[in-house]
C-alpha positions as CSV (number, residue, x, y, z in Angstrom):
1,X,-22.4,33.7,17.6
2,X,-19.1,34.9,19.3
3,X,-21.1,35.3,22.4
4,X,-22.0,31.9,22.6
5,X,-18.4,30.4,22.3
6,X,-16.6,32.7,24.5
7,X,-19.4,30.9,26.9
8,X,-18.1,27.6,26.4
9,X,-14.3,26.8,26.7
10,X,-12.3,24.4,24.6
11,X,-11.9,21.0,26.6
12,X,-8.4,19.9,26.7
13,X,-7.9,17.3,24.4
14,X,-4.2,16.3,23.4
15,X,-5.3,13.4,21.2
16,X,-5.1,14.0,17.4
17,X,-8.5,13.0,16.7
18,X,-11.2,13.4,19.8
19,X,-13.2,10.6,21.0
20,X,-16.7,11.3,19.0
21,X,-14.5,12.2,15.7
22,X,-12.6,9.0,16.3
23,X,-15.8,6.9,16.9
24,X,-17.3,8.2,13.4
25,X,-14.5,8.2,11.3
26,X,-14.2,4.2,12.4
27,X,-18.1,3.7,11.4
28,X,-17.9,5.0,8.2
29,X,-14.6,2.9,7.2
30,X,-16.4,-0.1,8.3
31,X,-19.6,0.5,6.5
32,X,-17.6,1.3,3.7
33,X,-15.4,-2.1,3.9
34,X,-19.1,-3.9,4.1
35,X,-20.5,-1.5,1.2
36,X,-17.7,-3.8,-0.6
37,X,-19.4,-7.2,-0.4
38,X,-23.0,-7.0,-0.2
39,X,-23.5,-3.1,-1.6
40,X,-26.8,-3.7,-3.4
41,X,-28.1,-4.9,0.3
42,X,-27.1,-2.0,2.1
43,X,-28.3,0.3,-0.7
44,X,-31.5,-1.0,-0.6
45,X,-31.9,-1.2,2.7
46,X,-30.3,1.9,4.5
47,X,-29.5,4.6,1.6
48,X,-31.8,7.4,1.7
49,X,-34.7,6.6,-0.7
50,X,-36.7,9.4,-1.5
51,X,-40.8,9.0,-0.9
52,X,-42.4,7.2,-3.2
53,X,-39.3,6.0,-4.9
54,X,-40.8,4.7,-8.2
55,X,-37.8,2.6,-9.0
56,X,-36.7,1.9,-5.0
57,X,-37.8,0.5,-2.3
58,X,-40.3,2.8,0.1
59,X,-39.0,5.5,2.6
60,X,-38.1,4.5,6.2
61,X,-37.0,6.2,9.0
62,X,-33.9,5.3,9.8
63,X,-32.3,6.2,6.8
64,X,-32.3,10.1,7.6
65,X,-29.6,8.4,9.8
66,X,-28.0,5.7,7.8
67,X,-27.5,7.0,4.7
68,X,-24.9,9.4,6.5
69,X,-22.6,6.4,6.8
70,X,-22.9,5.0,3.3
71,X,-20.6,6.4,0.3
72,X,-19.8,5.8,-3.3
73,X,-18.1,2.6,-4.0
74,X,-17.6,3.7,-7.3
75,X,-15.3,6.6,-6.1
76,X,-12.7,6.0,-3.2
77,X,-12.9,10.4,-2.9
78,X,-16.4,10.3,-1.8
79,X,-15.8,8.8,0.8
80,X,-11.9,10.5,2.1
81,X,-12.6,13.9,1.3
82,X,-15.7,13.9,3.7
83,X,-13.7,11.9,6.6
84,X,-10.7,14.9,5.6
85,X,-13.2,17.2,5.8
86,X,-14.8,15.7,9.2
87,X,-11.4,15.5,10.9
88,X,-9.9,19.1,9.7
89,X,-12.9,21.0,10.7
90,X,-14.7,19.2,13.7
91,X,-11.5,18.5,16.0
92,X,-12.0,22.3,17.2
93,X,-15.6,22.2,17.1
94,X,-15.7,19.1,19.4
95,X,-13.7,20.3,21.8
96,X,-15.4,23.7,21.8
97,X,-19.1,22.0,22.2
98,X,-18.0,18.7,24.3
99,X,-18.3,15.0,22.6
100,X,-21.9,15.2,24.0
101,X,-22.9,18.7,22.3
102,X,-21.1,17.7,19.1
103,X,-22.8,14.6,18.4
104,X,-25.9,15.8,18.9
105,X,-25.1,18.5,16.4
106,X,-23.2,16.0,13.8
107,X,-26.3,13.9,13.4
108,X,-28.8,16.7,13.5
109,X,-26.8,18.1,10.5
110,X,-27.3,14.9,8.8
111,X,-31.1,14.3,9.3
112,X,-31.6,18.0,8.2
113,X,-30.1,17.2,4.9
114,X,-31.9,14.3,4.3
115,X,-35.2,16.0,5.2
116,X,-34.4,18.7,2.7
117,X,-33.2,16.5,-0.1
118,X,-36.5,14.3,0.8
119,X,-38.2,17.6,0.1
120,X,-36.5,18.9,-3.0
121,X,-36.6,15.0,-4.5
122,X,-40.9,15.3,-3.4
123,X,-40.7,18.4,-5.6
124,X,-39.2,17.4,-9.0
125,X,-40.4,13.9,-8.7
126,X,-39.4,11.4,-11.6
127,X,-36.6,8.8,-10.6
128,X,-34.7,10.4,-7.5
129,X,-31.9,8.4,-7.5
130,X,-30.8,7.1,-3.8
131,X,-28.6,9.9,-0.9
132,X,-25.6,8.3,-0.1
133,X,-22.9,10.0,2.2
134,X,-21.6,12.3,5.1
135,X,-21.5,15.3,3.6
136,X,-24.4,16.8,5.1
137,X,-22.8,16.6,8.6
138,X,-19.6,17.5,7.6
139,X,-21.2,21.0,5.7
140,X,-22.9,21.6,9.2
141,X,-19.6,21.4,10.7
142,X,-18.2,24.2,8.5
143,X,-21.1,26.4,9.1
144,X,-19.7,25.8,12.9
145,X,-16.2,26.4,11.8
146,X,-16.8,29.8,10.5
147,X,-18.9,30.8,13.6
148,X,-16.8,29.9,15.8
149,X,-13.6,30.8,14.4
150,X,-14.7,33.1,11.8
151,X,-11.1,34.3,10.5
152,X,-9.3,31.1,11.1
153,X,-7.3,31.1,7.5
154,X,-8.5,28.4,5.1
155,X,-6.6,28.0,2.0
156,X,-8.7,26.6,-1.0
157,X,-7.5,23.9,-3.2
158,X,-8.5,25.2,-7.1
159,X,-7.6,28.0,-6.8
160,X,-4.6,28.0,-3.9
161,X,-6.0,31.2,-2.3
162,X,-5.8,31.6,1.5
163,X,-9.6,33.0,3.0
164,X,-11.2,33.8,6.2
165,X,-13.2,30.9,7.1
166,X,-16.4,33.3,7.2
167,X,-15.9,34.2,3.6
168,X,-14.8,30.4,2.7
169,X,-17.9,29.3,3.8
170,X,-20.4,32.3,2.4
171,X,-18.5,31.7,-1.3
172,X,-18.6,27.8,-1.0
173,X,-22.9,28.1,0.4
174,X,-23.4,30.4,-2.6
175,X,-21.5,28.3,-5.2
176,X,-23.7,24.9,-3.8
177,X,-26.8,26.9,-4.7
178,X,-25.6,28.1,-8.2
179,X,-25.1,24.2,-8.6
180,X,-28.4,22.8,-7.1
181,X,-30.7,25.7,-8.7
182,X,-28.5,25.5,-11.9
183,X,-28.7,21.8,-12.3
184,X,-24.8,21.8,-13.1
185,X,-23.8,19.6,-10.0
186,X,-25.2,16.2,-11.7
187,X,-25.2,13.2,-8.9
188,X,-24.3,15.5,-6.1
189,X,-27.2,16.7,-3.7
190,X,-26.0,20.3,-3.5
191,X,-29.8,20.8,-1.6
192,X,-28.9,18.4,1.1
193,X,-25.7,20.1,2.0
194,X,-27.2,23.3,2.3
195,X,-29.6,21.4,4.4
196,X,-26.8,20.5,7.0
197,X,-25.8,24.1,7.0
198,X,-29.5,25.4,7.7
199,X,-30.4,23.0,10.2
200,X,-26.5,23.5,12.2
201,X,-27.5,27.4,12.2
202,X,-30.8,26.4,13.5
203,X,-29.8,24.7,16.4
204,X,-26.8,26.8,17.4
205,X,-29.2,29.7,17.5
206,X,-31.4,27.6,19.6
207,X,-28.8,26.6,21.9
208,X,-27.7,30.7,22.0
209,X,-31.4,31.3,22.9
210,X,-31.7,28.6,25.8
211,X,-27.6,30.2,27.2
212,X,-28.9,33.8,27.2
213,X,-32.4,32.9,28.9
């Protein structure tokens, strides 16, 4: 993967936050402020439902996109660690790729998850409860953080142990599996985030592919 990004240089960018960042940090707050007043609407309407919801409303399309702007009410974290998470780790990546290249890989992170947790919810039917939140994207981007910048030090919260971000990432990939196959990580879609990291491999190899030919 090193191959690829000594093939593409950084564009200079002496902003704080770069322009595609920016954009989606500022969508998120506002559907967030709206989540506020009319949250059963937009839940309805534009969280991911899985197919077939017996309890929900029926599937559509666009919410393999929409949900990906939606978070929690009920927990102000949801919703700052993944816009923490989305500014810490996809400044470099955005300048690396171009705002172009990034958003395209942002949002394909966040459709993969949802068709993976559409998948897995298909699978052990019963009442699915609805996807809500960025967290697909933002796992894509740290598969892209430790390819691109594999020992870039990351220190970990619990415990405060500086890494590698190649091994942060392995450890924190295996650990979301433990929780999804264990069924420990209750209300979190531990499927759909390993989903955004599948789906960001897959297209950064595709894009290695198309450089090389």
């Amino acid at each position: 993967m090193n191959q690829f990004a000594s093939q593409r240089r950084p564009v200079r960018d002496d902003s704080a936050i770069p322009n595609v960042i920016f954009v989606l940090l500022v969508l998120n707050g506002l559907v967030y402020a709206a989540q506020q007043f009319v949250p059963n609407l937009l839940l309805y309407y534009f969280a991911l439902w899985p197919i077939n919801s017996v309890t929900g409303p029926d599937f559509q399309p666009w919410q393999l996109l929409s949900y990906g702007f939606m978070h929690d009410t009920r927990s102000l974290m949801h919703i700052l660690f993944n816009m923490f998470a989305l500014w810490m780790f996809g400044r470099d990546i955005e300048r690396l790729l171009g705002s172009k290249s990034f958003l395209i890989y942002y949002l394909t992170c966040v459709v993969g998850a949802g068709i993976v947790q559409l998948i897995v919810a298909a699978l052990q039917g019963g009442d699915y409860p609805p996807t809500l939140g960025a967290s697909g994207g933002v796992f894509g981007l740290l598969l892209a953080f430790a390819m691109f910048f594999p020992n870039r030090t990351i220190m970990l919260l619990f415990p405060p142990i500086p890494l590698p971000a190649k091994y942060f990432v392995v450890l924190f990939g295996l650990f979301e599996l433990y929780l999804g196959v264990s069924g420990r990580g209750v209300g979190v879609a531990n499927f759909a985030h390993l989903g955004g990291m599948l789906f960001g491999f897959l297209l950064l190899q595709y894009w290695r592919t198309q450089r090389r030919r």
